[in-house]
C-alpha positions in Angstrom: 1.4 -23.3 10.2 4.3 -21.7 8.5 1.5 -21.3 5.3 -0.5 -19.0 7.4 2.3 -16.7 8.6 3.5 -16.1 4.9 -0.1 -15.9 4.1 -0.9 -13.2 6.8 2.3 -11.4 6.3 1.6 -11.2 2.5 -2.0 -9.9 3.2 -0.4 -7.1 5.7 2.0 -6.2 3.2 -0.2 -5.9 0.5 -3.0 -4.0 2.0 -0.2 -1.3 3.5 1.4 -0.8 -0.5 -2.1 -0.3 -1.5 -2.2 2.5 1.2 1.8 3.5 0.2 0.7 4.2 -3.3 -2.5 6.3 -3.0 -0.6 8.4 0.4 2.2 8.7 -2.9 -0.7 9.9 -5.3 -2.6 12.0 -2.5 0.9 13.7 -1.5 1.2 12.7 2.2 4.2 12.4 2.6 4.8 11.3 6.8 2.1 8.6 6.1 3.6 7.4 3.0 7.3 7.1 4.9 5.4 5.4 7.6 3.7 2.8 5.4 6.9 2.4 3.2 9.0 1.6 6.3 6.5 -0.9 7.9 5.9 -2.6 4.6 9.5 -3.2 4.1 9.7 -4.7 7.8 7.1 -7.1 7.0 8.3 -7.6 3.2 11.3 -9.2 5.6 9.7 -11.3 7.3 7.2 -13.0 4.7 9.9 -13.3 2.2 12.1 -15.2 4.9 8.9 -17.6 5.9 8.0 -18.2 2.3 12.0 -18.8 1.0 12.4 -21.5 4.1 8.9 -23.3 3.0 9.8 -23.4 -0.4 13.4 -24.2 -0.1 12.7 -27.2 2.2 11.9 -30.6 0.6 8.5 -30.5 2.1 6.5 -30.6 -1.1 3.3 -30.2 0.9 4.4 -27.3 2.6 6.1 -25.8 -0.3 3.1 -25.5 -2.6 0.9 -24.8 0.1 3.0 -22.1 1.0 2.5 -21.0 -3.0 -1.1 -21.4 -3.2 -1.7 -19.3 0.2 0.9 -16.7 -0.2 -0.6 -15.9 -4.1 -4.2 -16.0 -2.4 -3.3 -13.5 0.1 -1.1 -11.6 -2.9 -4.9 -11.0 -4.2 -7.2 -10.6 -1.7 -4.6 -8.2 0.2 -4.3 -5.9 -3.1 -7.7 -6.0 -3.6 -8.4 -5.2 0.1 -5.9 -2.6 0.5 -7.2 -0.6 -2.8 -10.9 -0.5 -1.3 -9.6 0.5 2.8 -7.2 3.2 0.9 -10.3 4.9 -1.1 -11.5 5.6 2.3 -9.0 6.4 4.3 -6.3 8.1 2.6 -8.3 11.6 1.5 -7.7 14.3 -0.8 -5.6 16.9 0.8 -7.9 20.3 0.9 -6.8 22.3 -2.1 -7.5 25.6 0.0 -4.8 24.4 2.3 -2.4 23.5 -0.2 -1.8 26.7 -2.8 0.5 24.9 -5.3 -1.7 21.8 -5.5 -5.0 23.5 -6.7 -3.2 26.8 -8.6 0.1 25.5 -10.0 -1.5 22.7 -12.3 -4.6 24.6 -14.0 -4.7 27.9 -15.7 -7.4 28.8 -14.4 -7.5 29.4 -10.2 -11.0 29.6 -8.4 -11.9 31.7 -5.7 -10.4 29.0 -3.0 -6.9 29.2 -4.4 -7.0 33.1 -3.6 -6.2 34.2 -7.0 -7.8 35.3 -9.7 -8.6 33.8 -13.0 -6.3 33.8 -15.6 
């Protein structure tokens, strides 16, 4: 049972750093704290359920614990990358002045300025 829990708590965590990293990339910064503060919470937990299976002289438990834990490690990654394409979106560039005029010489009409 333990197994499971690391599992679980492995998949959690990975699918919320996915969603840390592209909130990082995307520049939202509340969501980001948010996601960085759960996913350290859970980090926490798994890491104590895996280091208890491991450390005990269960071999059974202890590689199950492995084998689970590295197939979660995977499929959460994978899973988090795919749900964070959709969710986590683009901020607006007309909203956001810096983001669309500061890093290209040349504005648009949306930025508000002219070209260059």
């Amino acid at each position: 049972m333990i197994a499971l829990y690391a599992a679980f708590g492995m998949l959690v965590q990975d699918i919320l750093g996915a969603l840390l990293t592209q909130a990082q990339a995307r520049d939202k910064a509340r969501l980001a704290g948010l996601l960085d503060a759960s996913t350290w919470l859970i980090a926490l937990l798994t890491l104590d359920w895996s280091l208890n299976a491991i450390n005990s002289h269960n071999e059974v438990l202890r590689w199950s614990v492995i084998g689970a834990v590295s197939v979660a490690n995977y499929v959460g990654s994978n899973l988090g990358t795919r749900l964070g394409a959709r969710l986590v979106k683009v901020q607006d560039p007309r909203n956001s002045r810096g983001a669309c005029c500061a890093k290209v010489r040349k504005c648009n009409a949306s930025c508000g300025e002219e070209n260059a």
